[in-house]
N, C-alpha and C positions, 0 to 999 in steps of 0.2 A: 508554556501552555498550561500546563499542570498546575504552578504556584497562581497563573491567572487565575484561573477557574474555580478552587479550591483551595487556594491561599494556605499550602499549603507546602511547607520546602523543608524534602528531605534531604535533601546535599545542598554544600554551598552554593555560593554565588558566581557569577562570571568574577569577580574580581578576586574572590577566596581561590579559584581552581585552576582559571583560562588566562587571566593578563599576566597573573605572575610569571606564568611558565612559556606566555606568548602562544598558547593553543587555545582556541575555542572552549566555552566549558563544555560540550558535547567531546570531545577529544580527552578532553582533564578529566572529567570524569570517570570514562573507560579507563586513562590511564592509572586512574587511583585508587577505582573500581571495576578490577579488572572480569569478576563475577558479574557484570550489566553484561557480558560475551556471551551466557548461557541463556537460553532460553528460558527456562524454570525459574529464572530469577527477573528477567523483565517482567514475567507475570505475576511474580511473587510482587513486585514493588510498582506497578500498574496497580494491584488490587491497593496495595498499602496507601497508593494516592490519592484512588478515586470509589473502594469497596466497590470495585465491578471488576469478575472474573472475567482477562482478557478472549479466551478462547473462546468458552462457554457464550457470552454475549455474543461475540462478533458473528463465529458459524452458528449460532442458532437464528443469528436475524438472518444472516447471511443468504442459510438454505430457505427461509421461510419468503425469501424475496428473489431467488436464482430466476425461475420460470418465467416471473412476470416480466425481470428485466429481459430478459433474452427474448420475449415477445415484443417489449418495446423496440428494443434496439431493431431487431429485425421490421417493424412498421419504419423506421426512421431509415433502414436500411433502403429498404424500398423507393426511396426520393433521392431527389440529385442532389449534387453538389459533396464537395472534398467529405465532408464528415461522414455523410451517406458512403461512401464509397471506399472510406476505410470501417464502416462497421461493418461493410459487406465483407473486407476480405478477411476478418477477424470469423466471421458466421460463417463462413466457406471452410475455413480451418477447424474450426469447430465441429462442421457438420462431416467431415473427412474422419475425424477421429474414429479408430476403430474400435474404441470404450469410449461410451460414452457414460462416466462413471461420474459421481458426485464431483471428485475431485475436479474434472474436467471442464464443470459448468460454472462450478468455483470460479477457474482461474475464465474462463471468460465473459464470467460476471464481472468478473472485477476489473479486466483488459479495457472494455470495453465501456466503462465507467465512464473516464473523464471524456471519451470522445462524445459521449451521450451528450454531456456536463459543457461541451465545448469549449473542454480544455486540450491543450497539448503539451507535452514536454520531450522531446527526444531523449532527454539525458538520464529521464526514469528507470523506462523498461531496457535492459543492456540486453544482450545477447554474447554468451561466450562459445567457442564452439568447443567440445573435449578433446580434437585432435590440437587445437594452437597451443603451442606452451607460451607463449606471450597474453597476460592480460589484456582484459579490454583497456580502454584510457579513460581513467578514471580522476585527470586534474581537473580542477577545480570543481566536485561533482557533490553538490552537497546532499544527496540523499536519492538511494537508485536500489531498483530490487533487479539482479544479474542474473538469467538461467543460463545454464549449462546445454548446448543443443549440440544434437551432432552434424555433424560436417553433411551430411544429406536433408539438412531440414529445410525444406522447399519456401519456407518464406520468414520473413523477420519475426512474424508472430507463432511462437512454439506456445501450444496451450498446456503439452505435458513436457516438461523440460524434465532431464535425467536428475537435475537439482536446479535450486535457486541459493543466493546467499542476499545478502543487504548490505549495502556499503553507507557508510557517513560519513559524509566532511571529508572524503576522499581513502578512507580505507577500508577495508571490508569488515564488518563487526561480528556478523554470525552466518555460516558458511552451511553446507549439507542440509540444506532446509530442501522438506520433502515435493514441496507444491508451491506455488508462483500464491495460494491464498496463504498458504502457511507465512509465506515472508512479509507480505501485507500487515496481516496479522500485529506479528513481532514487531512490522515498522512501527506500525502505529501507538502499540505498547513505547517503543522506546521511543517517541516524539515527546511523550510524558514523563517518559525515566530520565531524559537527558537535557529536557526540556526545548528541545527544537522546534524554530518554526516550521508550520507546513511549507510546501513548497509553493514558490508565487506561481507558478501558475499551474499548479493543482489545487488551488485555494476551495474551492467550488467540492472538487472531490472528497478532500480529507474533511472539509465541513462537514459533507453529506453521511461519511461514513462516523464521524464524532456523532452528528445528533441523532440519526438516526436511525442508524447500524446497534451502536453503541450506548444511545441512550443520554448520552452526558451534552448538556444543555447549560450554554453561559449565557442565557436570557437575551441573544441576540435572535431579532427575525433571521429569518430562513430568506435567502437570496430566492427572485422567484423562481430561476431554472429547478433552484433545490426544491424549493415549494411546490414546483407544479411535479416531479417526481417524484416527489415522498406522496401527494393526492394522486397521481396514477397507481401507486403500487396497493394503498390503504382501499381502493375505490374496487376492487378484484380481491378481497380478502373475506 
């Protein structure tokens, strides 16, 4: 995505890192690079790609856009049918929270994203709970944000997980991550560090948050779902 955009490649190629050793070059990579694990460095080498501070851009559009999505979503909420009715029980959990602190709006800003986007993915959002000592299953999973919830969490969406981590291509890459946006974050930093596609069917999502979240624009129009949600958020500003 990275060298697309910005024709620009700081590590080799799939066939310098991933065919020789028979692993993806997102696997080759970490394995050769094994500093792309730390936080500090996917941002370090985000900026190096694309001169846009990963954190900085993302929460600052992020918060500047929290309010209005959670009023959408809640209008969309309000009608029938399957998507209505899982933004409801996302906003139900939400509105349960006994902080309801930035971080919280964060993560169900961001929850509630692709359902907005009418997307889905099950194999995204995981859930761990901290009493199993057995992992989720995480074969064949190419890219998923896992929180940590406990054994009393009354339903599959935890908006404050005790942690979150981020897995790729089937293993977990960076682990103790504070907030379900904090992992977003870093994912999407390391889609450019590692050069990964989006996921097919979060295409919609990760679009919305590249242009314009983010800023970074490959002169492709704006799909209309995206289009017509970047002019609600812009049209309240």
């Amino acid at each position: 995505m990275a060298a697309v955009m910005h024709n620009f490649k700081p590590y080799p190629s799939d066939r310098d890192v991933g065919d020789r050793s028979g692993k993806s070059l997102g696997r080759g990579l970490l394995e050769k690079w094994p500093a792309l694990r730390m936080e500090s460095q996917v941002c370090a080498e985000f900026h190096r790609i694309t001169n846009v501070n990963l954190r900085n851009q993302f929460f600052s559009e992020l918060d500047r856009h929290t309010l209005r999505l959670i009023a959408l979503y809640r209008q969309k909420a309000a009608r029938t049918g399957k998507v209505s009715e899982a933004l409801r029980e996302i906003l139900r959990i939400c509105d349960l929270q006994e902080v309801q602190d930035v971080h919280m709006k964060r993560n169900a800003a961001l929850r509630a994203l692709p359902l907005y986007l009418r997307e889905e993915e099950p194999q995204f959002f995981k859930s761990w709970s901290a009493e199993e000592m057995d992992r989720p299953d995480i074969t064949n999973t190419p890219v998923a944000i896992v929180s940590m919830v406990t054994e009393g969490t009354p339903s599959q969406v935890d908006l404050s997980p005790a942690s979150t981590a981020i897995l790729v291509e089937g293993g977990f890459v960076i682990s103790n991550i504070p907030s379900m946006a904090d992992s977003f974050a870093l994912l999407f930093g390391l889609m450019y560090v590692l050069h990964l596609d989006y996921p097919k069917k979060l295409i919609n999502t990760f679009t919305f948050i590249q242009k314009v979240l983010m800023g970074l624009d490959d002169g492709k129009p704006l799909k209309p779902c995206q289009l017509n949600l970047k002019n609600d958020l812009l049209l309240r500003e």
